[in-house]
N, C-alpha and C positions, 0 to 999 in steps of 0.2 A: 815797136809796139805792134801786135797784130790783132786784128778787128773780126769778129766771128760774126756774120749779120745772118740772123734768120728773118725771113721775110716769110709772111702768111699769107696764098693767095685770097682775093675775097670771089671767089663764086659764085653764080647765082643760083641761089639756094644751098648753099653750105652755112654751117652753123659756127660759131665762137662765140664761147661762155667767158666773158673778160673778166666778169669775178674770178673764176676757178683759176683763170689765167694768173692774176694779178696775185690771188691768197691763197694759193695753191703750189702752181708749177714755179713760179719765180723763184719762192722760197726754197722748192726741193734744187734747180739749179745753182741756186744762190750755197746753197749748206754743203752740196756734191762738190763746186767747181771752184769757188772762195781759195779753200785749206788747199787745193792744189795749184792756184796761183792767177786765178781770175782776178784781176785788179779792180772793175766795173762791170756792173750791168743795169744796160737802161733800154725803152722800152719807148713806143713811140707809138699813139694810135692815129692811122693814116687818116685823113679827110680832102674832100676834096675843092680845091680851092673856087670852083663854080658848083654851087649846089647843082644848077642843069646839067653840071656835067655826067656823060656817062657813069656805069658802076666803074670803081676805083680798081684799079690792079691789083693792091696789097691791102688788107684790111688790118695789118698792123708790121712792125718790124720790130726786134730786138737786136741788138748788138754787146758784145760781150767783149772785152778785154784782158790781152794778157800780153806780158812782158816781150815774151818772144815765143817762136813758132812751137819748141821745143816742152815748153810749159802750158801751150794751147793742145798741140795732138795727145800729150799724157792725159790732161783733163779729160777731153772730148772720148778718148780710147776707152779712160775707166771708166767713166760716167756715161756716156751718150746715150748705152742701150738702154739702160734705166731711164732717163729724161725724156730717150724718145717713145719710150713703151706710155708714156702719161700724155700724148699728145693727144689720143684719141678721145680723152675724157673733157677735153675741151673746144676740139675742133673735127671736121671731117675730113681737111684737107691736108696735103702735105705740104710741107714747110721746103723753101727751097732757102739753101744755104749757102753762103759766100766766104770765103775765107781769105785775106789778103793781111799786107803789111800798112800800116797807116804810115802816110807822108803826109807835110807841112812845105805848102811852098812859099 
């Protein structure tokens, strides 16, 4: 299984529309990346576990699923440009991205 994690930094004074996120970009990810073999995609919004704590690193992550590496880079190749060209209309910031094999120990 490989795990696609976008992680969104949170800034101070950068902006993210969680609606537009949620009822928007999801679903255009979701409709692009599904048919070409995304198994999951879930969405996680950060908090932090001491309110006095500093500002939070990441103001939200995503993680995407797919079988193996081969059915991630096809997705990601056709789609990506498209997905990432809609990021500005939600956020300011750039989204740093991880890509790895998920293990179970």
């Amino acid at each position: 299984m490989i795990s696609v994690v976008v992680l969104y930094p949170n800034k101070v004074g950068s902006k993210f529309d969680l609606d537009y996120y949620v009822h928007k970009h999801l679903p255009l990810v979701r409709d692009r990346l599904e048919p070409m073999g995304m198994r999951s995609l879930t969405y996680s919004v950060e908090r932090a576990m001491d309110p006095s704590a500093p500002l939070q690193v990441y103001r939200l992550s995503a993680e995407l699923r797919f079988d193996d590496m081969d059915s991630a880079m096809r997705a990601l190749q056709a789609h990506g440009p498209e997905t990432q060209a809609d990021i500005p209309n939600f956020t300011d910031v750039a989204p740093v991205i991880l890509i790895g094999e998920v293990h179970q120990s």
